[in-house]
N, C-alpha and C positions, 0 to 999 in steps of 0.2 A: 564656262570652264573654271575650276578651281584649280590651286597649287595646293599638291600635296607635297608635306616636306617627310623624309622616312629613313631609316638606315635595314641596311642590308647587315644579317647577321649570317656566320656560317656556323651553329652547334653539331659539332659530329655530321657535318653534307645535309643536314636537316633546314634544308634555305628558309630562312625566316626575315620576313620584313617586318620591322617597326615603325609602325608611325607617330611622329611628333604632332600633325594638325588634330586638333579638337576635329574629332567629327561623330555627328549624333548617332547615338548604338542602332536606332533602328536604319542607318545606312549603313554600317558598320559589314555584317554579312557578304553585300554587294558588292560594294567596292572592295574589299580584302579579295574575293573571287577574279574581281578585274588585274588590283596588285600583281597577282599569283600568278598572271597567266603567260606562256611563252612569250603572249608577242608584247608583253609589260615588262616584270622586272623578273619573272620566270623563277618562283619559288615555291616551298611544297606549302605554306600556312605563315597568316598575318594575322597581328596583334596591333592592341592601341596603348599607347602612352598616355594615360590620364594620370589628373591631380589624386591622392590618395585622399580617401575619408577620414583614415585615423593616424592619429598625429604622428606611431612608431612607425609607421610606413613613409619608406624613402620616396615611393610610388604606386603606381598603381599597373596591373597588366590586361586588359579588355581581348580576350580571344575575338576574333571574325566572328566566331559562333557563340562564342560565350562557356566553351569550356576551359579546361586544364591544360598547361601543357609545361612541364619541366623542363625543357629543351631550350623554349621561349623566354620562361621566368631564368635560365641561367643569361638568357642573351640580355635580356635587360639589364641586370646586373654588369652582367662584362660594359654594357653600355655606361652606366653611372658611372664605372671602377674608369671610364676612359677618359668619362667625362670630367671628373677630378684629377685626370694626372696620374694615377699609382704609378708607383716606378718598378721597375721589372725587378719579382721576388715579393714585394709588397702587398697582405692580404689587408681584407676587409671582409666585414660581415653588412648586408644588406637585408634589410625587413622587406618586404612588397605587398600587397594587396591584388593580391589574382583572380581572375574571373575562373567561375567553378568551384568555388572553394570558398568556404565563408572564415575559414583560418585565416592568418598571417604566413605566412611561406618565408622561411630567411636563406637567404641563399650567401657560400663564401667563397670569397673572390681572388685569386692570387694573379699578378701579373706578372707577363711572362713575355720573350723580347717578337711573337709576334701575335698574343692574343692571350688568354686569361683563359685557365683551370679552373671548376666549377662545382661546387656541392652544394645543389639543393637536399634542404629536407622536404620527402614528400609527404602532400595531406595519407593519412593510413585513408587502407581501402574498407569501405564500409558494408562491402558485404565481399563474402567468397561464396560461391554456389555452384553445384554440378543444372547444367539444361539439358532438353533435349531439344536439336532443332531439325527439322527437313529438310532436307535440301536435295531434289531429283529422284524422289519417291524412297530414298533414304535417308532413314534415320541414324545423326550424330548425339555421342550427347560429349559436351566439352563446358570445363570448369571455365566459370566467368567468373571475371575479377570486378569490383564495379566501386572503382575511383571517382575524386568528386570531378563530375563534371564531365567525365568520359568512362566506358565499361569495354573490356579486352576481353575477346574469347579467347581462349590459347589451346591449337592446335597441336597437338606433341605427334611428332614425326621423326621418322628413323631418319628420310632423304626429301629436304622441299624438292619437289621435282614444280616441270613445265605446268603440269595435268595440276596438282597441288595448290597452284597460284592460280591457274582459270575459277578452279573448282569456289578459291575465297571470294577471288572477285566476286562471280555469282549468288554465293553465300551473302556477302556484305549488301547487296542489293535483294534480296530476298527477306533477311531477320533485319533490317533496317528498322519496319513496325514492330518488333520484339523485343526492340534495346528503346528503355526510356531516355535515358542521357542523350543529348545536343551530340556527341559524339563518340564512336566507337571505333576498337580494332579486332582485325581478325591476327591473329600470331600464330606465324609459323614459326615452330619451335622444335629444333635438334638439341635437344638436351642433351647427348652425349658431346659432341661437338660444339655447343655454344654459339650457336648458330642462331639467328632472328631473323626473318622476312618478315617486316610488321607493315599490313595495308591498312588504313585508317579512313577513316566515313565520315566527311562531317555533314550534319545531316541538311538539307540544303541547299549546301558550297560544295568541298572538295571530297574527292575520294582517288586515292594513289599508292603505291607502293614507294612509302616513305626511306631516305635512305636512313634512318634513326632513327627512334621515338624513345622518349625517355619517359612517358607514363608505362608504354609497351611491357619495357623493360623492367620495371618498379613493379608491375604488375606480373611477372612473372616471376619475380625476387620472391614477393610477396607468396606467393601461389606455391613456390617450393619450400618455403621455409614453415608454411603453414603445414604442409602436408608431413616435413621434416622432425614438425615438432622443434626448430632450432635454429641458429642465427643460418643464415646463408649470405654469401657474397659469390654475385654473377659477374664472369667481362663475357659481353653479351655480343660476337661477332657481326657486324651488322653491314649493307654495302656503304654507306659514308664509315664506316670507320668503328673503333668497340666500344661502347658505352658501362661500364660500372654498377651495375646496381646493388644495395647491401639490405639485408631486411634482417632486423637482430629483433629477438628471440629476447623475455626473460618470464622464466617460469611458465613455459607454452603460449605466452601473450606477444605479443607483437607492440615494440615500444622504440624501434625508430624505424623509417624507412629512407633512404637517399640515393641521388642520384648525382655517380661524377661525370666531365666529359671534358671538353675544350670548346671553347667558341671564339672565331675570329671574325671580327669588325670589316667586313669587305668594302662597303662603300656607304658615303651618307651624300643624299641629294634632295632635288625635286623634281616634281613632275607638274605636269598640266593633263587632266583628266577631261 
């Protein structure tokens, strides 16, 4: 048995565990999936705490699978900003080194009297594309967004219904071999309404209907402002709670994308595995 040592983050209901012990990437996958599970510390996706490679970075953020996640990189952040003390109102700007992503990721930190405000910049998406995919001897075709390290289909729907969320599940286990990236989302999307169901695939590990996703959501920013031709800002109704996303526009090019939200520090311990 080993001691693991981790903190429990809450981004937008999006349960994220962080882990403090050094543990080697290629165990990395397995035990995040153990983390995660009801009868452990019962969360949707876990991360690792390493030392950073390059010297502007505060740290480093290692996914379970080794992709992307906004949500995660805000909780580390809230974690340094805790770790020094910031006193409530008090911001800071954080470099990180994230898995998925061969950028730097800077995320800004405000404290607040029970958890810390959050704006990541996200990496831009490197491709937009219309697919066609199968599914039940018909054929969809739905604009894929494809971020470093994970790719979102996004769904546009008048009403997510019951039938709607079976139909992704089975989608997401069926174009699993379709999607090259470590990990994907299927979005449902009410764009009149502002509405998000995002179910997420890590490929692997986990697959659930997340209460937040802040690539999801960036990736859908991104997707409307492309089509827009122009800056857009989403609050992206979600079941943990609304999440932010902004995708500014200049001259039809795409020159920032960000992600806000809140993340609060629930608990930090150990376990014996």
């Amino acid at each position: 048995m080993e001691s693991i040592d981790y903190i429990k983050c809450d981004p937008t209901s999006n349960l994220t565990i962080l882990v403090k012990t050094a543990v080697p990437r290629e165990k990395q996958l397995s035990l995040g999936k153990k983390l995660i599970g009801a009868d452990c510390l019962c969360a949707e996706q876990a991360g690792y705490i390493e030392l950073p490679e390059r010297k502007e970075a505060a740290a480093r953020l290692q996914m379970m699978a080794g992709e992307f996640c906004g949500n995660a990189s805000m909780s580390l952040a809230a974690c340094l900003a805790k770790k020094e003390g910031l006193a409530v109102g008090e911001k800071k700007m954080y470099t990180l080194e994230v898995s998925g992503t061969e950028n730097l990721v800077h995320c800004a930190v405000e404290a607040a009297a029970d958890g810390f405000f959050g704006t990541v910049d996200m990496p831009f998406p490197h491709g937009i594309e219309k697919r066609c995919f199968l599914l039940a001897h018909q054929a969809y075709t739905f604009p894929v967004v494809h971020l470093d390290g994970i790719s979102h289909i996004i769904w546009e729907t008048e009403k997510i219904t019951v039938r709607q969320k079976q139909l992704a599940e089975q989608a997401a286990a069926q174009w699993e071999a379709e999607i090259d990236a470590p990990a994907f989302g299927i979005l449902l999307w009410e764009k009149a309404n502002g509405i998000l169901a995002p179910y997420v695939r890590v490929k692997g590990g986990s697959q659930m209907w997340e209460a937040s996703c802040g690539s999801g959501s960036c990736a859908v920013a991104a997707y409307a402002a492309n089509c827009a031709k122009k800056s857009v800002t989403l609050s992206l109704k979600q079941d943990g709670g609304t999440l932010t996303a902004s995708a500014q526009m200049t001259e039809g090019r795409l020159c920032a994308l960000r992600l806000k939200g809140f993340v609060r520090i629930l608990e930090e311990g150990s376990l014996r595995l």
